[in-house]
N, C-alpha and C positions, 0 to 999 in steps of 0.2 A: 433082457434079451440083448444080446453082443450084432452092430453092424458088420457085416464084415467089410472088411478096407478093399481098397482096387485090387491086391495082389493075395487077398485073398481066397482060398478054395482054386488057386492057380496054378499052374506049373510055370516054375519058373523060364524065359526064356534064356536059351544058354547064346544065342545067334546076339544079343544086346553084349553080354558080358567078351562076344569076341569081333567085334565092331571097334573099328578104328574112327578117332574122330579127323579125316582128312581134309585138308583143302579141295575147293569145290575146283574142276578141272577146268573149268569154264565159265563165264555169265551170263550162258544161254542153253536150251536143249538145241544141238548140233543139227540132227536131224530135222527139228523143225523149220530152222535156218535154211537150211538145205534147197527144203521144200517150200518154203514161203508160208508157213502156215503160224497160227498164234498158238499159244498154251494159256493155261489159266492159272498154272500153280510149277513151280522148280522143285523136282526133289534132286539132292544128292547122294549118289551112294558109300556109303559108310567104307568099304572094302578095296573101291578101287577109284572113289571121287567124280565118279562119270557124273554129267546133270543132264538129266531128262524131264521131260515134263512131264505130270502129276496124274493122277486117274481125273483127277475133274477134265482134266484136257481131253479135248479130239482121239488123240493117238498115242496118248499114253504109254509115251515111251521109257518109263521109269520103269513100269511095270514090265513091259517087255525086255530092260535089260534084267531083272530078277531072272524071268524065263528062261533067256538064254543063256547066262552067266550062273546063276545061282548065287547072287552075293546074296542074300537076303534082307539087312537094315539098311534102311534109305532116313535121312533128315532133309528138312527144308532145304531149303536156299537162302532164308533169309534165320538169323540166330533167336530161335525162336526156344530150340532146346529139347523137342520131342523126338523119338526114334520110331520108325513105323517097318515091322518084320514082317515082310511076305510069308512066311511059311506060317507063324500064327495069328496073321492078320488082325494085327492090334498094335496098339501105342506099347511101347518098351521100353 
């Protein structure tokens, strides 16, 4: 009996393969700045470098810019190397 691997029985994501790897725009989420509030986690987005903070955060404004932009892959803020695609909400 064969395991299957992580990307198996998968579809591949196509949103990974057209993900830019950019500079982060900033070294903080903007918004939360803003507001005086903390975060718990930076992601940055892949497409256009915005940093927002992370779903573990408060207000989760990473995910909110997916919402209203549509970029889709976000990575860290810190060079860790994973890509995280809102539309198939998984590692990429």
């Amino acid at each position: 009996m064969q395991v299957a691997g992580p990307s198996e029985g998968v579809s591949p994501c196509f949103h990974a393969e057209i993900a830019y790897r950019l500079d982060p725009r900033s070294p903080a989420c903007a918004e939360c700045v803003v507001a005086g509030w903390e975060w718990a986690g930076l992601l940055f987005c892949l497409a256009c470098g915005w940093v927002a903070c992370s779903d573990e955060s408060a207000h989760q404004h990473a995910r909110a810019h997916y919402q209203e932009t549509d970029h889709p892959v976000v990575t860290t803020y810190e060079p860790s190397g994973w890509r995280w695609c809102y539309v198939h909400q998984r590692v990429v």
